[in-house]
C-alpha positions in Angstrom: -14.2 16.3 -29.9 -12.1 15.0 -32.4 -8.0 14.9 -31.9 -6.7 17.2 -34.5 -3.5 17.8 -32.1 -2.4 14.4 -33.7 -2.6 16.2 -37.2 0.7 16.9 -39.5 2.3 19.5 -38.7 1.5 18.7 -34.9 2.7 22.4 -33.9 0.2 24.1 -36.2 -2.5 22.0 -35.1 -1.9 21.9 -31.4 -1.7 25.8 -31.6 -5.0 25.6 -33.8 -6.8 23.4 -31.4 -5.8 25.9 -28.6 -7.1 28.9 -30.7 -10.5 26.6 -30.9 -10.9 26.8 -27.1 -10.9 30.6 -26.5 -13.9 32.4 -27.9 -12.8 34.9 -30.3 -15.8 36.1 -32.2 -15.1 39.5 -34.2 -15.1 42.6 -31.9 -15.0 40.3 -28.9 -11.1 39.0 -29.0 -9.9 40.1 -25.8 -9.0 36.6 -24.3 -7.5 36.1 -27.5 -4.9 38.5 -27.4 -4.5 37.7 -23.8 -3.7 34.1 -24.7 -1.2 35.9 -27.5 0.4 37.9 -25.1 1.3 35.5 -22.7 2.3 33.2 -25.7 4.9 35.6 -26.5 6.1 36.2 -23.1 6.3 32.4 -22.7 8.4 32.0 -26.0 10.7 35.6 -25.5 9.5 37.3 -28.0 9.4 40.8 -28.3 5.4 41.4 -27.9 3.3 44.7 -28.7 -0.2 45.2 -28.0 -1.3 48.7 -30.1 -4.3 50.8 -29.7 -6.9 49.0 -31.4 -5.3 45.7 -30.3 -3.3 44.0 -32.7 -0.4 42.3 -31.7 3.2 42.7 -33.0 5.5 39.8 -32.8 9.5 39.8 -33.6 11.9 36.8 -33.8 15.6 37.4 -34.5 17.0 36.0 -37.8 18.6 32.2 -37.9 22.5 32.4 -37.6 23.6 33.1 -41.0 20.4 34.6 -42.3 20.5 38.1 -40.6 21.5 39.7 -44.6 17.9 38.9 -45.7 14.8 40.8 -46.2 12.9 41.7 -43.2 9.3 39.2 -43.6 5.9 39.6 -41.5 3.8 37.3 -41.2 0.1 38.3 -41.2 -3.1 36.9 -39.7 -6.2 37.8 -38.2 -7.2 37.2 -34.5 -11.0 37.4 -35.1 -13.8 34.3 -36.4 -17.2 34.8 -37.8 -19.9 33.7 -35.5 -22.5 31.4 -37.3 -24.4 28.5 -36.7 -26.9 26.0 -37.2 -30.5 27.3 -35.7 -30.6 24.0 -34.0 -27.6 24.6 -32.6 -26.9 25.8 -28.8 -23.7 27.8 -28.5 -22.7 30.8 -27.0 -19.3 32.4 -29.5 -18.6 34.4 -26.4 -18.3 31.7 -24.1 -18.3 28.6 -25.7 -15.3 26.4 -27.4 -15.4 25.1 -30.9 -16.2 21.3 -31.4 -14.1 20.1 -34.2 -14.4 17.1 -35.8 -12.1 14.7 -38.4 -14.7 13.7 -41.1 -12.3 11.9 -43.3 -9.6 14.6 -45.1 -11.7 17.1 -43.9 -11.8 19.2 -40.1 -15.0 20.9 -39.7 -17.0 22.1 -36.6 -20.0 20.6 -34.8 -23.1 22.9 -36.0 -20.6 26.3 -35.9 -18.4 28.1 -38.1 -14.6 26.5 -37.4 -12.5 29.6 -37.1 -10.0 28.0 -40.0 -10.3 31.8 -41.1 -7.9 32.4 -39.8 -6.9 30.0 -37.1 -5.0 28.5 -39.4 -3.1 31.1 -40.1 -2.4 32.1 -36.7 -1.5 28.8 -35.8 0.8 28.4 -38.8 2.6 32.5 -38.0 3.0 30.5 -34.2 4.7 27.5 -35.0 6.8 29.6 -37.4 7.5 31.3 -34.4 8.5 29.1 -32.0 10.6 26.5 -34.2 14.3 26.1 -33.8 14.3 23.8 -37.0 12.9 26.7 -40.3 15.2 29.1 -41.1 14.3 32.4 -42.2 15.9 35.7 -41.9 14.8 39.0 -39.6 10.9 38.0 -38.6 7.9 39.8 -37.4 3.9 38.8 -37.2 1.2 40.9 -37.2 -2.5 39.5 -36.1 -4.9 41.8 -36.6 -8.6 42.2 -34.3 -11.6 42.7 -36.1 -10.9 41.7 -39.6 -14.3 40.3 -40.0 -16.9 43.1 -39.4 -14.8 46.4 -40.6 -11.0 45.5 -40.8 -11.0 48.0 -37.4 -7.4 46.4 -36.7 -5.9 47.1 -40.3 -7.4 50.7 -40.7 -6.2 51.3 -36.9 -2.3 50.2 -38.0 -0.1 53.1 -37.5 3.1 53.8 -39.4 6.4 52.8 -37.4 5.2 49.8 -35.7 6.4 47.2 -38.8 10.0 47.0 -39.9 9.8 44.6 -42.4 10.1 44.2 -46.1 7.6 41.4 -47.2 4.3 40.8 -46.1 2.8 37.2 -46.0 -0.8 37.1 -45.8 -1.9 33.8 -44.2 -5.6 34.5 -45.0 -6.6 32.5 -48.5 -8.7 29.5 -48.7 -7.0 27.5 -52.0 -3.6 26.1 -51.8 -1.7 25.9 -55.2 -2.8 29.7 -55.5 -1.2 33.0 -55.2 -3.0 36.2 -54.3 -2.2 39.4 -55.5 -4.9 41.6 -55.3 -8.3 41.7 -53.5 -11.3 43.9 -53.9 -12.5 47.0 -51.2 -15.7 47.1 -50.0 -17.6 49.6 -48.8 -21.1 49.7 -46.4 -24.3 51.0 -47.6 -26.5 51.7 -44.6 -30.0 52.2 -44.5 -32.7 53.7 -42.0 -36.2 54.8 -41.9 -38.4 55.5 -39.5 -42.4 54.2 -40.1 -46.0 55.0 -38.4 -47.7 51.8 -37.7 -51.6 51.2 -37.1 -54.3 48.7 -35.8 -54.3 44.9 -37.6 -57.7 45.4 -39.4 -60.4 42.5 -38.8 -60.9 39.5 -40.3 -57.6 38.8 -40.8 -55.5 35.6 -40.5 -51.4 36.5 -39.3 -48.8 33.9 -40.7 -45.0 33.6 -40.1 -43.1 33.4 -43.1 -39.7 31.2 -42.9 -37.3 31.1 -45.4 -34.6 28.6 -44.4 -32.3 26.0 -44.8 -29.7 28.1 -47.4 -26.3 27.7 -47.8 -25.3 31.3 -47.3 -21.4 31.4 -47.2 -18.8 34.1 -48.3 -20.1 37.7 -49.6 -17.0 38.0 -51.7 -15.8 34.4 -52.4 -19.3 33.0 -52.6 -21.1 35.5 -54.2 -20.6 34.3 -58.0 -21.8 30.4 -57.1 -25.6 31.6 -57.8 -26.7 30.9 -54.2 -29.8 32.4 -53.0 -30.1 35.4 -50.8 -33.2 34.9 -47.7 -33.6 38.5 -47.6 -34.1 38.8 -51.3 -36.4 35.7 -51.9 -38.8 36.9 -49.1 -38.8 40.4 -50.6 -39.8 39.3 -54.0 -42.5 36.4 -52.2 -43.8 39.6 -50.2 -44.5 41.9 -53.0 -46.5 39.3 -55.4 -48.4 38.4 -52.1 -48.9 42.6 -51.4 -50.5 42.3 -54.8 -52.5 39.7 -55.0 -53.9 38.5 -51.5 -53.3 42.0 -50.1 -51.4 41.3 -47.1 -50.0 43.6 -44.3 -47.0 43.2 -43.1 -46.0 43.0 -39.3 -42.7 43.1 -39.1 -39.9 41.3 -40.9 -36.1 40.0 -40.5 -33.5 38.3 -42.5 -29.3 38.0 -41.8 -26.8 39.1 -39.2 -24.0 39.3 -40.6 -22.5 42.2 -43.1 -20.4 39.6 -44.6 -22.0 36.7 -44.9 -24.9 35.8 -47.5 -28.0 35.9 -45.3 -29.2 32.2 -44.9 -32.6 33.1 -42.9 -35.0 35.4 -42.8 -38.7 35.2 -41.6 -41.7 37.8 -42.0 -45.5 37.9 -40.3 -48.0 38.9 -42.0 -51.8 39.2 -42.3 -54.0 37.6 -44.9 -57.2 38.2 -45.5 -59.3 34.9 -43.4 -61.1 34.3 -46.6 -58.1 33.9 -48.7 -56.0 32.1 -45.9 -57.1 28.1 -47.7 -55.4 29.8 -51.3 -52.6 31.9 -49.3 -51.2 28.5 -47.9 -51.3 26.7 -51.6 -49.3 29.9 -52.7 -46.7 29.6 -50.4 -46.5 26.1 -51.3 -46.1 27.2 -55.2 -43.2 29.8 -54.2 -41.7 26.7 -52.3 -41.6 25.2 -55.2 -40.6 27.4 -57.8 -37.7 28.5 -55.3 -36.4 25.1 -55.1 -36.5 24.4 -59.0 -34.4 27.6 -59.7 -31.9 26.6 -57.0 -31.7 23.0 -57.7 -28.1 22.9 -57.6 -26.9 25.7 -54.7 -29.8 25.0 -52.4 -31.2 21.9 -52.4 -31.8 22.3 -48.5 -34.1 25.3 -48.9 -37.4 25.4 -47.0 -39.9 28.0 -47.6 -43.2 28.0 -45.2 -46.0 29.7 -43.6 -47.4 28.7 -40.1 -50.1 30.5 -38.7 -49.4 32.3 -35.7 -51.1 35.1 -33.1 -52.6 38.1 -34.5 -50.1 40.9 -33.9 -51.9 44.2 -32.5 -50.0 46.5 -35.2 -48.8 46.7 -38.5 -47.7 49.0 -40.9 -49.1 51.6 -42.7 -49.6 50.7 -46.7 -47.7 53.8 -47.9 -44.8 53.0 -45.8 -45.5 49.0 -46.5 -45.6 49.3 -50.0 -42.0 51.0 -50.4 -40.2 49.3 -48.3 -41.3 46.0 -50.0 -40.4 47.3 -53.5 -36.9 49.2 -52.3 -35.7 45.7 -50.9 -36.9 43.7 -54.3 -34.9 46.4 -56.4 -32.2 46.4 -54.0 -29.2 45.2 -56.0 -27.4 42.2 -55.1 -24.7 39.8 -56.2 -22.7 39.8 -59.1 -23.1 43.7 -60.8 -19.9 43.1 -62.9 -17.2 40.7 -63.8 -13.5 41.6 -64.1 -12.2 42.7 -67.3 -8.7 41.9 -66.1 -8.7 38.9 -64.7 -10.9 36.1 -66.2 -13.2 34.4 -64.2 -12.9 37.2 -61.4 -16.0 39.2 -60.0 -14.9 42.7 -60.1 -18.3 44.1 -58.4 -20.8 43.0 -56.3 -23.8 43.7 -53.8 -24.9 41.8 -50.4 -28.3 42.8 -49.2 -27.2 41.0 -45.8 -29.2 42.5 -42.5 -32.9 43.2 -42.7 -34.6 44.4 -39.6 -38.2 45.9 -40.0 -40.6 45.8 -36.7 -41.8 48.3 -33.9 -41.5 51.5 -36.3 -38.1 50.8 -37.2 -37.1 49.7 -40.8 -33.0 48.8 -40.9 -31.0 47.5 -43.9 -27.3 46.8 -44.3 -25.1 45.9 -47.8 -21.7 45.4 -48.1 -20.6 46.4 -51.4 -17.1 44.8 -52.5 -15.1 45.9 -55.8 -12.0 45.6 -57.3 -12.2 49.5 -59.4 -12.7 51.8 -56.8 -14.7 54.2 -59.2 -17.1 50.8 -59.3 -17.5 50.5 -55.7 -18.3 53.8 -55.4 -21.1 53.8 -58.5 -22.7 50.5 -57.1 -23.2 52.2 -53.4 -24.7 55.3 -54.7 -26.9 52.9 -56.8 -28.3 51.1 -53.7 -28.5 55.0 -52.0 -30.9 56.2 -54.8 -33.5 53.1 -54.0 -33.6 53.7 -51.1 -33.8 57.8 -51.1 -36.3 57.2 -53.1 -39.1 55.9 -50.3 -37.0 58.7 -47.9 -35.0 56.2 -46.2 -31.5 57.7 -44.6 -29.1 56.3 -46.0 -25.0 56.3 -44.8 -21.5 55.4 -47.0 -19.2 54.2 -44.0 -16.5 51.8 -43.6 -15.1 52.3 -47.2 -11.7 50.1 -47.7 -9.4 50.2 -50.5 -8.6 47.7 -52.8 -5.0 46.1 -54.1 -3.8 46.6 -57.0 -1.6 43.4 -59.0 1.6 43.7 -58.9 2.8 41.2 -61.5 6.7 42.2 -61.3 6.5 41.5 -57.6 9.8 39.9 -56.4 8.2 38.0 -53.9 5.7 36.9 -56.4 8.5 35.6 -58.5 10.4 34.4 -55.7 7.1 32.0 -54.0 6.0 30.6 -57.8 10.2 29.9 -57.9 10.1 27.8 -54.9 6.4 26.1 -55.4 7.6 24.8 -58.8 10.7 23.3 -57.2 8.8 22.1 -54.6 6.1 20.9 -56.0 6.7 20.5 -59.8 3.9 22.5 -61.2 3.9 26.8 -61.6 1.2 28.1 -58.7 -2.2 29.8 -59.9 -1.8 33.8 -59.9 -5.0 35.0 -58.8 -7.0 37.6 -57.0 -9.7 37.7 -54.4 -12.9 39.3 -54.6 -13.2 40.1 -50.6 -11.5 42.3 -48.4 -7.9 41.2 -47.8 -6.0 43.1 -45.2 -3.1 43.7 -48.0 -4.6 46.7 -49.3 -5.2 48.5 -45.9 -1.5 47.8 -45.0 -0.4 49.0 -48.0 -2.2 51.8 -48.2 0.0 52.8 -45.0 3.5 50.8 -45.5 3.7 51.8 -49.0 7.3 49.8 -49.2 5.7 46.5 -48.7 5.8 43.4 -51.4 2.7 41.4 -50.8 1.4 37.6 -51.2 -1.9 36.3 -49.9 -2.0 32.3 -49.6 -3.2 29.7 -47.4 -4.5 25.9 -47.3 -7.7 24.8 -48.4 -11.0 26.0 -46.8 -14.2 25.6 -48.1 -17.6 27.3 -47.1 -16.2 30.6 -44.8 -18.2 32.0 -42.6 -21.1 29.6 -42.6 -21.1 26.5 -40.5 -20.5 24.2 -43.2 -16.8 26.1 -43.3 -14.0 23.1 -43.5 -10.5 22.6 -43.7 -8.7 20.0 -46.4 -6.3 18.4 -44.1 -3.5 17.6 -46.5 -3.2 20.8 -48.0 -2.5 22.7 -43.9 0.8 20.4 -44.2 1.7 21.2 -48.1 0.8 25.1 -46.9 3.1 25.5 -44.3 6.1 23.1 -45.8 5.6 26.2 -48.3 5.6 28.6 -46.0 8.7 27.2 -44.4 10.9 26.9 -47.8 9.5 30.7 -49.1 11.2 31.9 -45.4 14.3 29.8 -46.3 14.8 31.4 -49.9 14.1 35.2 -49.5 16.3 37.1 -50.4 18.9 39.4 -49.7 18.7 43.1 -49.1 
């Protein structure tokens, strides 16, 4: 394991490192917020633990500074659990591994947690400093932002006093976030009769691996591939020409991450099974020639395996391998508002189909709810089509650019000072907290920042090491210049 307490700032990074050593994997933080709790009773802070489990934080204003606006300070608890295939570790039991390689802190075959343990760690150093000023304080870290933003929807009204909210939750320093997309889940059951394998067949396992995966929202535009959809559109060429049946089939596990495996085992015809394996080789091929550039790790194969006893019927076969090719996914539509932005997109990201049970979940993300809602029903008629059940859950709300924000005239005042160059205005297309929060403290002025961090929710995920320090000497001087009431 690699030192990173002897990082700049060494408060952030000692608290980060600490964070690194208690699983916290969404849905599963309760030795998080038992580590949170007993850091605020340590440092005498006024602690609350609500309902769902998000803990509230308050530190009194420096002397002198008890006139300015009240400022929270907002993070989430939870980390996406992803590795390496190869890799043994257990997110509910296990630490992180970091490691230094060069500018860079990354993990050891895992995601790092840098969303959002840097954030958290930088809302606790805040907290326990006697050297930043800043006027009335709170902090809010939120559970489950990951899988369903459980914590945010489950915020009540009355628990936050302040003025200002500070998201600690982007991945580009030098950037200012104003407004993010919602999202909304689209998913999908059906029920299947299976039979007998016929004879004289030959059952191969189908592996697509070795993809980049990454982000739904901030990595959907960078053209990667999607393991569910490649196998999908291999399965229905191969339906048609080699006749195959299919066994059962699996791709992702994540609702917000692009799926980066996915395997399927099939039956082939013996006489064909010499030709079938020079196929497979050709899809190899042509997959890795229109992904040069986003995946040049991509493996595509077939190994032959045991005959299965069962597999499904055609009829059943035949839609669900068509409904999952037409399945939209990724970009749908760029933003008219903001150049450069995606203002709506699909991820076809959990596949399950085995035993009589066929299972796919999307998570759609948009910026114009009206869009959002459009794309979803669009994904509901494929799959009503083949009689699938299909269920609209989870549904988020965006937030909406403010450009006359105070505080966003107020942070791009003090960057330029700072740092002699005006901040990028931006938005994100993913699911910031910001909207759910102010869709219930309606008085709040919002910014979303944070350091660098490439690759989220993948285990390539890594954190630029100069930009923690510029990100929080930020932080610091944005507390020291709010402003009055």
């Amino acid at each position: 394991m690699s030192n990173i307490r002897k990082l700049e700032p060494k408060p952030l990074w000692n608290y980060f490192h600490e964070i690194t050593q208690i699983p916290h994997p969404s849905k599963k933080e309760k030795k998080i917020v038992e580590y949170m709790k007993e850091f605020g009773r340590k440092n005498n802070l006024e602690t609350t633990i609500d309902k769902v489990g998000n803990v509230i934080m308050r530190k009194p204003a420096a002397k002198g500074m008890e006139n300015r606006k009240g400022v929270i300070l907002q993070a989430h608890l939870d980390m996406v659990p992803q590795k390496n295939s190869d890799k043994k570790h257990d997110f509910e039991k296990d630490s992180i591994e970091t490691i230094i390689d060069g500018e860079w802190v990354k993990a050891n075959g895992t995601t790092l947690g840098s969303d959002n343990g840097i954030g958290v760690a930088a809302a606790m150093a805040v907290l326990t400093s006697k050297d930043i000023v800043h006027g009335p304080l709170e902090a809010l870290f939120t559970v489950d932002e990951e899988t369903g933003m459980t914590g945010a929807f489950g915020l009540k009204k009355g628990l936050l006093r302040g003025d200002i909210l500070l998201n600690l939750d982007s991945e580009d320093e030098g950037e200012l976030y104003v407004g993010c997309a919602g999202g909304i889940d689209v998913s999908v059951k059906k029920e299947y009769a299976e039979e007998e394998s016929p004879e004289g067949m030959t059952a191969f396992k189908i592996a697509a691996k070795g993809l980049r995966g990454g982000h739904s929202g901030v990595d959907i535009a960078l053209g990667r591939a999607n393991s569910n959809k490649i196998m999908f559109r291999f399965l229905m060429q191969a339906e048609s020409d080699f006749g195959i049946r299919l066994a059962e089939a699996a791709g992702g596990d994540l609702r917000n991450a692009i799926p980066r495996e996915a395997y399927s085992i099939i039956l082939v015809p013996e006489i064909k099974a010499s030709e079938f394996n020079k196929f497979v080789k050709g899809y190899e091929k042509m997959y890795k020639t229109e992904f040069t550039d986003t995946e040049p790790g991509l493996s595509f194969r077939a190994e032959k395996v045991s005959l299965p006893a069962r597999v499904l019927n055609q009829g059943d076969q035949y839609r669900i391998i068509r409904a999952l090719f037409a399945c939209p996914n990724g970009v749908q539509r760029m933003s008219q508002a903001m150049k450069g932005l995606v203002e709506t997109s699909n991820n076809l990201a959990i596949v399950k189909c085995a035993a009589g049970k066929f299972e796919a979940h999307n998570l759609t993300r948009s910026s114009v709810d009206s869009a959002k809602e459009a794309t979803a029903w669009k994904i509901a008629a494929v799959f009503n089509l083949i009689g699938a059940d299909v269920k609209l859950s989870g549904s988020y709300p965006g937030w909406k650019p403010d450009m006359n924000s105070p505080i966003l005239k107020t942070m791009s005042e003090v960057y330029r000072k700072k740092y002699g160059k005006t901040p990028e205005i931006k938005a994100i297309h993913a699911g910031l907290e910001c909207g759910i929060i102010g869709g219930v403290y309606k008085n709040l002025d919002m910014i979303s920042f944070g350091p660098t961090i490439r690759y989220p929710h993948s285990p390539d995920e890594k954190v630029l090491i100069p930009t923690v320090k510029k990100f929080f000497d930020f932080l610091c001087e944005t507390l020291n210049q709010i402003p009055a009431k």
